[in-house]
C-alpha positions as CSV (number, residue, x, y, z in Angstrom):
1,X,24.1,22.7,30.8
2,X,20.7,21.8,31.6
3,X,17.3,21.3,29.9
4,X,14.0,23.4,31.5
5,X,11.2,21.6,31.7
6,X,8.7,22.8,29.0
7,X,4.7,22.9,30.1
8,X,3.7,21.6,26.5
9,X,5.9,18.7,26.5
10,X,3.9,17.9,29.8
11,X,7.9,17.5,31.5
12,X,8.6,17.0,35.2
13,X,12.1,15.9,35.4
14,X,12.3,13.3,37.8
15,X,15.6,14.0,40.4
16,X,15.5,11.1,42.9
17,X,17.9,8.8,41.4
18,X,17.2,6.0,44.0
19,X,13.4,6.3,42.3
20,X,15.1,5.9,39.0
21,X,16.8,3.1,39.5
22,X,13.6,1.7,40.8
23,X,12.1,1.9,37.8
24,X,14.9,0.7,35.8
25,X,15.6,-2.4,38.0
26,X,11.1,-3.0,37.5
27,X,11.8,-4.6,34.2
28,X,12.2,-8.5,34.5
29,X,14.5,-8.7,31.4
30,X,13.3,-11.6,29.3
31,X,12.5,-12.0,26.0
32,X,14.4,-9.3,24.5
33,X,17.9,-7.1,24.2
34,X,16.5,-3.7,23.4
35,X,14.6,-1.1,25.5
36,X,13.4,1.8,24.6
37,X,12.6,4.8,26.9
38,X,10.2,7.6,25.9
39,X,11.0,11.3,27.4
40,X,14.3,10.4,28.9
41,X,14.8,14.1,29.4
42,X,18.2,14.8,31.2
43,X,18.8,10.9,31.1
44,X,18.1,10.5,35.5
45,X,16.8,6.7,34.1
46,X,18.5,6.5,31.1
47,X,21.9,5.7,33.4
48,X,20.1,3.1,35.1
49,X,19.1,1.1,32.0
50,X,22.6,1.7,30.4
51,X,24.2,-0.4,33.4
52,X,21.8,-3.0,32.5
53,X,22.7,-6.3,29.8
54,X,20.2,-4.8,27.2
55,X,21.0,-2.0,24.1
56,X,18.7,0.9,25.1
57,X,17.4,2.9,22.9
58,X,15.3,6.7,23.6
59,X,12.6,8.5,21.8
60,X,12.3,12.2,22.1
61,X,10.6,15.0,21.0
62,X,12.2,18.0,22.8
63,X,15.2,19.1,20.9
64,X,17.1,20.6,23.8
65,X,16.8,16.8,25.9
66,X,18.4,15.3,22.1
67,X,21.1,18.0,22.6
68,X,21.9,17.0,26.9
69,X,22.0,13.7,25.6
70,X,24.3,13.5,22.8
71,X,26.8,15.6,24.7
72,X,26.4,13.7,28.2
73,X,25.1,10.1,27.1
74,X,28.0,9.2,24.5
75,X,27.1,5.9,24.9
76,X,23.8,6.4,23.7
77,X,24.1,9.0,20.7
78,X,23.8,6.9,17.9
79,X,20.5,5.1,19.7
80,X,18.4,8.8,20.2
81,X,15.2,8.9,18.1
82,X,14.4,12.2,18.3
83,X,10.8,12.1,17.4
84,X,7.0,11.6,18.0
85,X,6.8,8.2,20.0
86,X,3.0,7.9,19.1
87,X,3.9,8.6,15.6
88,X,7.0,6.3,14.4
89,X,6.9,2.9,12.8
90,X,8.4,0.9,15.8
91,X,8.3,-2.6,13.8
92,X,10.7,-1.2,11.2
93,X,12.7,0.9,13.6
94,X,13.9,-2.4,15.4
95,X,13.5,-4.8,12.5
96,X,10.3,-6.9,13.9
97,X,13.0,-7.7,16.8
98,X,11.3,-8.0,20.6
99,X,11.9,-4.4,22.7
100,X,10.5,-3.4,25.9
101,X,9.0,0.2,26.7
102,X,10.1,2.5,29.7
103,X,9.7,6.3,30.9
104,X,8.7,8.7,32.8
105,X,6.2,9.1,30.4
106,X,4.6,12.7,29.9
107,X,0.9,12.8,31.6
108,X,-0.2,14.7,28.8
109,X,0.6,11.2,26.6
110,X,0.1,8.5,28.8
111,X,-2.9,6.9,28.3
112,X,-1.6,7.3,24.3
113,X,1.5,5.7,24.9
114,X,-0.4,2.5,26.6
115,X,-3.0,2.3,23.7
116,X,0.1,2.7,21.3
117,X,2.0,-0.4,22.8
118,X,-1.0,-2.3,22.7
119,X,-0.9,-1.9,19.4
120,X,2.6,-2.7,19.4
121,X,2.1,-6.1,21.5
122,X,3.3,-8.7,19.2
123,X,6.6,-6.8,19.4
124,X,6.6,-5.8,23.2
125,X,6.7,-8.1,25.7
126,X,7.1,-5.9,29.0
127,X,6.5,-2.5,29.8
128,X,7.0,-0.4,32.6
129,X,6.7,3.4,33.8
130,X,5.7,6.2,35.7
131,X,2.4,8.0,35.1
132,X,-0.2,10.3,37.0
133,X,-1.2,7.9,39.8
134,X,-4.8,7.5,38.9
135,X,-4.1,6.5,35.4
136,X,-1.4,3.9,36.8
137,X,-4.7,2.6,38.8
138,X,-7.0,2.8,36.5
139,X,-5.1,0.6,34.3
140,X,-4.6,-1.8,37.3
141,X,-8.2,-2.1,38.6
142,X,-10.8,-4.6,38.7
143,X,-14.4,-5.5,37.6
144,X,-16.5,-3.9,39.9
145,X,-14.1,-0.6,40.7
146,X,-15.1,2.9,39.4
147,X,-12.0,3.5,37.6
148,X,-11.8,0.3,35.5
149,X,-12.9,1.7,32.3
150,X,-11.3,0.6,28.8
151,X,-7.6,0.7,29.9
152,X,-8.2,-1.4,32.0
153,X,-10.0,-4.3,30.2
154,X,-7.7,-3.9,26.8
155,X,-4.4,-4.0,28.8
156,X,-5.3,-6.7,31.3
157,X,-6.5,-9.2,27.8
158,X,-2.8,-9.0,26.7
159,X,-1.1,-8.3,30.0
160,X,-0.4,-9.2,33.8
161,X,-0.4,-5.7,34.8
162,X,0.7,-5.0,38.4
163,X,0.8,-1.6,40.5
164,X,4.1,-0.9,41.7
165,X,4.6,2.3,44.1
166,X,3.9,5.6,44.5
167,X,6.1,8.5,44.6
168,X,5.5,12.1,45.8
169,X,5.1,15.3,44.1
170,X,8.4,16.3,46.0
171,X,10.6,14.3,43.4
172,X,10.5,16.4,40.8
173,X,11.2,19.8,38.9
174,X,8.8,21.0,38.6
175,X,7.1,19.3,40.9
176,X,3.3,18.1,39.7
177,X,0.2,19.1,41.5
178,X,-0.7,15.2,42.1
179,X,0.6,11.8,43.2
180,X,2.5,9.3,40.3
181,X,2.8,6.2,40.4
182,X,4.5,3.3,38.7
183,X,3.2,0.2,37.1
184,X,4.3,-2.7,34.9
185,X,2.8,-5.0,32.1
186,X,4.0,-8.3,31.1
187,X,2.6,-9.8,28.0
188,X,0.6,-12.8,28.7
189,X,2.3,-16.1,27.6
190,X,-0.9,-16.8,25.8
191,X,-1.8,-13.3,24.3
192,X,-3.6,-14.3,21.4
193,X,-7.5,-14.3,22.2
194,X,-10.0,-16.7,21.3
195,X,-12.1,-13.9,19.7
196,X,-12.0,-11.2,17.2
197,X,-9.3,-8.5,19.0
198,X,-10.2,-5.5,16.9
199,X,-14.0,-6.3,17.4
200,X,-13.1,-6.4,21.3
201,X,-11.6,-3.0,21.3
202,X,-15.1,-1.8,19.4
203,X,-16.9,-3.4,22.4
204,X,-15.3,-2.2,24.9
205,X,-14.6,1.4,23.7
206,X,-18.4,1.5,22.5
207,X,-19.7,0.0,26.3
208,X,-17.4,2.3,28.3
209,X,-18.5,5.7,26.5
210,X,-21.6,5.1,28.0
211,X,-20.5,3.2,31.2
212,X,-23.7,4.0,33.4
213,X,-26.0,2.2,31.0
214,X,-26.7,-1.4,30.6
215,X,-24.6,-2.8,28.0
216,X,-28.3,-3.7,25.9
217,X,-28.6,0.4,26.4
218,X,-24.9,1.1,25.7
219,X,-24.3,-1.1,22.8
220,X,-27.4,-0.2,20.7
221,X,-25.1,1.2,17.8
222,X,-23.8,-2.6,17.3
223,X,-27.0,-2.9,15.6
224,X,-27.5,-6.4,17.7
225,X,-30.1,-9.2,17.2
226,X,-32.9,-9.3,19.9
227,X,-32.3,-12.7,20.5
228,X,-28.8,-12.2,21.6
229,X,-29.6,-9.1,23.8
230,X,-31.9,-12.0,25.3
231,X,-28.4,-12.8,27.0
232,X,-28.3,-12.0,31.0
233,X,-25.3,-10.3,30.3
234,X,-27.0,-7.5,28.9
235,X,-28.8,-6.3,32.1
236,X,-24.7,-5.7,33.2
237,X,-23.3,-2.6,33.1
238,X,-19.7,-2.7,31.2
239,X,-18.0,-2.1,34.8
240,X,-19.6,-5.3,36.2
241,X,-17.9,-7.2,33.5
242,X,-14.2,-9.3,33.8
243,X,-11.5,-9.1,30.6
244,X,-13.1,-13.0,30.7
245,X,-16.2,-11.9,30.2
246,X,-15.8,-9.0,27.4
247,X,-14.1,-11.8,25.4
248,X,-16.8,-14.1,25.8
249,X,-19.1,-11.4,24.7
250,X,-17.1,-10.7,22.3
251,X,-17.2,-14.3,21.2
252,X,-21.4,-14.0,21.1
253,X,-21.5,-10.7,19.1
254,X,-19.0,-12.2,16.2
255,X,-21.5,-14.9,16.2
256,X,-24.3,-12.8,15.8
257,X,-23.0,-11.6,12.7
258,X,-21.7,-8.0,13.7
């Protein structure tokens, strides 16, 4: 019995089990007893992580993985969720307990899954998976870089995030027509910001949709005084600006009466 990958689901089964116990062995392991992996698939990291001191648990969506899994993972069947990762109530699921996050995650979700667990970050305290290499980078990049964008910034406030290693096309079935690449986040020991953190998503989501303007341009729609946009930091354009320096801004609009 095996599963075929299904285009929708956004599946490439991953079959180099050296490169999935890689990603397995990326989590640190502190902080918490239960993993959860999203997309295990046919389980080629979910053996990995069952060797390891933690209870994992899976998520996922395809019915025909759920099925491989019961009858080859015995170990694992009563800890299958088979459902919507981006739609289930993770707090309750694991009691308001620590977990950390895992997968080969589907490209189709990926950037979903990270804005998901940032939601989630009082409760996860490490993350790491595979996703389309330029998303892994993206999320990884700096001030000044043409990829950092609102990943970037929003993960990087609550996390170290670090850019692990690349893997090939060749890995998989079917194989994708681009590069992945694996990355981890581990929540800052001081997470909580010194500013309002849903008005620093507005800011940054608001200055990136419009990333080639000034932020004075980009973040008319704030309905800011004049006085503030006075502020050098206005003549910056939202890629020229450090997680550092979105808070601080972020600090200054709050002020301002936003």
């Amino acid at each position: 019995m095996s599963v075929k990958a299904k285009k929708h689901l956004g599946q490439h089964f991953l079959t180099d089990e050296s490169i999935a116990q890689q990603i397995a062995d990326s989590l640190i392991g502190t902080n918490y007893n239960k993993v959860l992996e999203i997309g295990p698939g046919m389980g080629v990291l979910t053996k990995y992580l069952l060797e390891k001191p933690y209870e994992t648990f899976v998520a996922e969506i395809d019915k025909e993985s759920v099925e491989y899994l019961q009858v080859h993972y015995l170990k694992l069947a009563k800890n299958i969720f088979s459902l919507d990762f981006l739609k289930h109530d993770w707090q309750t699921a694991f009691n308001q307990e620590q977990f950390a996050i895992i997968g080969n995650f589907p490209y189709n979700i990926s950037t979903q899954i990270v804005f998901k667990t940032l939601e989630l970050r009082d409760f996860v305290p490490e993350f790491s998976g595979m996703f389309q290499k330029e998303v892994a980078e993206r999320i990884c990049s700096k001030k000044g870089s043409k990829v950092y964008g609102i990943l970037s910034v929003l993960a990087q406030a609550f996390y170290d995030v670090e850019y692990l290693f690349t893997v090939p096309p060749t890995v998989f079935n079917p194989p994708p027509k681009v590069d992945s690449g694996v990355m981890r986040m581990i929540r800052k020991e001081n997470y909580k910001l010194e500013c309002d953190e849903k008005l620093l998503f507005t800011v940054v989501k608001t200055a990136f949709q419009q990333r080639r303007k000034t932020l004075r341009n980009s973040l008319k729609s704030l309905n800011l005084s004049d006085k503030l946009q006075e502020d050098t930091i206005f003549a910056l354009r939202p890629e020229q600006l450090s997680v550092e320096e979105f808070i601080s801004l972020t600090k200054k609009i709050a002020a301002d009466g936003v």
